[in-house]
C-alpha positions as CSV (number, residue, x, y, z in Angstrom):
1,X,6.5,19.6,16.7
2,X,6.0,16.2,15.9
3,X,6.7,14.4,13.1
4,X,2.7,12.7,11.9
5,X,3.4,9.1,10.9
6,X,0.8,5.8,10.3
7,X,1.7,3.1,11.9
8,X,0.1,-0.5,11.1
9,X,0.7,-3.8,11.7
10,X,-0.9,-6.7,10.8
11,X,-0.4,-10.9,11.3
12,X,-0.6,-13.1,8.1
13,X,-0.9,-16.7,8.0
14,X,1.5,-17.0,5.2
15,X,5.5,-17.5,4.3
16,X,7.4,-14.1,4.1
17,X,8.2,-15.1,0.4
18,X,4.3,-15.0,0.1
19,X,3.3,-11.9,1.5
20,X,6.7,-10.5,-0.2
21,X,4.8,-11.5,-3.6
22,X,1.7,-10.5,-2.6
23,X,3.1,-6.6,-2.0
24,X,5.6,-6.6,-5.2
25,X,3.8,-8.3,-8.0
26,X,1.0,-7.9,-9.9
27,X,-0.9,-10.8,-9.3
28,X,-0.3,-9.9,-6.0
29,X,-1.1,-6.7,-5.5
30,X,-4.6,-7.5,-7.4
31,X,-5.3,-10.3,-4.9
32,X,-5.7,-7.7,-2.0
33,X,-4.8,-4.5,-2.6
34,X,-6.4,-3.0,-6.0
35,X,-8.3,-4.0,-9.1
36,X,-5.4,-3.7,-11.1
37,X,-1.1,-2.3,-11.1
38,X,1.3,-1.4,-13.0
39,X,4.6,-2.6,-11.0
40,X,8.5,-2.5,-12.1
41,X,9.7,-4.0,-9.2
42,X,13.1,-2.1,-8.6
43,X,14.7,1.5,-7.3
44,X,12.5,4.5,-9.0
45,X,10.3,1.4,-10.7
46,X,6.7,2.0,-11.0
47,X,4.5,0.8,-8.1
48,X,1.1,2.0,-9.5
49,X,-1.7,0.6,-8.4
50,X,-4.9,1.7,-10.1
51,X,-8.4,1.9,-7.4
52,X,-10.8,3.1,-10.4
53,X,-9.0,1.6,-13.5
54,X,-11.5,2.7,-15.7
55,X,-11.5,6.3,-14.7
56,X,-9.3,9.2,-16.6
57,X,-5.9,8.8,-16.6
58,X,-4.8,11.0,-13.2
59,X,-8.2,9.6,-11.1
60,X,-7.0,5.9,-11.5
61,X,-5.4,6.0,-8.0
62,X,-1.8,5.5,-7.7
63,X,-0.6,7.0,-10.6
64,X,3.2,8.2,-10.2
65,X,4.0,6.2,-7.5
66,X,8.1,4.9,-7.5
67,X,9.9,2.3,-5.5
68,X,12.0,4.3,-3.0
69,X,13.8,1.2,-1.8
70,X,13.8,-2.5,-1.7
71,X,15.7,-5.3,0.9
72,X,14.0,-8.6,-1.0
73,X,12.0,-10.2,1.2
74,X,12.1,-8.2,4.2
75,X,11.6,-4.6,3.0
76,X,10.3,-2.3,0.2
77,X,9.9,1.5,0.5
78,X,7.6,3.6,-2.1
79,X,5.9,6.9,-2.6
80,X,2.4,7.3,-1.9
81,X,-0.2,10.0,-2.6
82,X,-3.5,11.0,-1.9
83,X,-6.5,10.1,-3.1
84,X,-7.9,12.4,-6.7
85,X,-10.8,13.8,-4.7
86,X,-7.9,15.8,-2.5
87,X,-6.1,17.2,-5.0
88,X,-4.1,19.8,-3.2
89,X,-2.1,16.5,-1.0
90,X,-2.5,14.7,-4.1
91,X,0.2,17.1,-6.1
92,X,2.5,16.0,-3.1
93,X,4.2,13.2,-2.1
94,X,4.4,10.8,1.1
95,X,6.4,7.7,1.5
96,X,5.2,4.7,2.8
97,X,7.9,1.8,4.2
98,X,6.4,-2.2,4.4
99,X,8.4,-4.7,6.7
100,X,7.8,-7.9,6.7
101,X,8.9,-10.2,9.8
102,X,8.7,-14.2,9.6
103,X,7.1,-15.4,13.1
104,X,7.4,-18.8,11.7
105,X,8.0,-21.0,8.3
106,X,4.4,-19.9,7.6
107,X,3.8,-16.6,9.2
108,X,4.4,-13.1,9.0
109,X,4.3,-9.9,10.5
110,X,3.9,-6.9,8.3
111,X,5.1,-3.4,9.9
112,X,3.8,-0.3,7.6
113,X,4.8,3.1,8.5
114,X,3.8,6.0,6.8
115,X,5.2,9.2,6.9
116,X,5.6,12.7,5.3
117,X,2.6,14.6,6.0
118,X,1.8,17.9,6.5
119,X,-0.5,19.8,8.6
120,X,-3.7,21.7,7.7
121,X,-6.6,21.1,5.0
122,X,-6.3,18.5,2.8
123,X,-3.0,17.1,4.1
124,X,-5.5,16.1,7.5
125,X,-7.5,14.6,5.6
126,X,-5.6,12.5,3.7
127,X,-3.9,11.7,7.2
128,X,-7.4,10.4,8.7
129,X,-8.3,9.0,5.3
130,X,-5.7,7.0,5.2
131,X,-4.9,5.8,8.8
132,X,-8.4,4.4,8.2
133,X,-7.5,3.2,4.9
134,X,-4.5,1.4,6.1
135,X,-5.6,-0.6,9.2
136,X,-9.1,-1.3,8.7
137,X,-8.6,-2.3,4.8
138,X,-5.8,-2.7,3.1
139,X,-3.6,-4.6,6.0
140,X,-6.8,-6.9,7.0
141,X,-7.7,-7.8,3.1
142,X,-4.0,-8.8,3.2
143,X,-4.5,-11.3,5.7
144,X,-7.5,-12.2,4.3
145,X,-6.4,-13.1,1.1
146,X,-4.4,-15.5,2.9
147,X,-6.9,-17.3,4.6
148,X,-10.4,-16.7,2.2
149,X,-8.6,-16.0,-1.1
150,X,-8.1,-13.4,-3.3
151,X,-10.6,-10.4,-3.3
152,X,-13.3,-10.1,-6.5
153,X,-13.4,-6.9,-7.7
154,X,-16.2,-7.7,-9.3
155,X,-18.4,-7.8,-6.3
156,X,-16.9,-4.4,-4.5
């Protein structure tokens, strides 16, 4: 049996140091990613980043999610976990690892790998919800934040 894993990849037009910011701190992570965070940027540090802020606490999004592992700039490691309308995967835990690779002064190449599925129900769904997720959001918003600016909440 193989191991499931998401793999992404995606070309900025901005300094390592850059995108390094834009993954690990709040401004950051608001710029592309989600409306708003809560990020403690070390080992077992929060990295919650909140998709519906104003919903309940526990259907905010990323709620409970830790650093696993940072390399400053090059690499930081965290938990990830499914979405609150899969609750089942949700309870559980994947882990999600972001390298970035300078191509030049002002480019960079971020690697994301995802791993630590399992197999059946909600754990598929979560897999396909997120393989979408990953490359045809999240990694292009990235580089789009880069080159059009920051994303406005207010309009999504």
């Amino acid at each position: 049996m193989s191991e499931r894993v998401i793999i992404g990849a995606v070309d900025v037009n901005a300094s390592r140091q850059s995108v390094w910011e834009a993954w690990t701190t709040e401004e950051g992570i608001t710029s592309f990613f989600a409306p708003a965070c809560k990020i403690n940027i070390r080992v077992n540090g929060a990295y919650e980043l909140y998709f519906n802020p104003s919903a309940p606490e526990g259907e905010r999004g990323g709620e409970g999610v830790r650093i696993l592992a940072l390399q400053p700039p090059e690499m930081i490691s965290f938990t990830w976990n499914a979405p609150p309308h899969l609750p089942e995967a949700r309870g559980q835990n994947t882990s999600v690892i972001l390298r970035l690779e300078a191509i030049s002064e002002n480019r960079t190449r971020v690697h994301l790998h995802h791993s630590g599925w399992g197999s059946g129900g909600e754990w598929d769904e979560a897999y396909n919800y997120f393989t979408l997720a990953w490359n045809n959001v999240v990694l292009p918003r990235l580089s789009k934040r880069f080159t059009q600016g920051p994303v406005d909440w207010s309009q999504k």
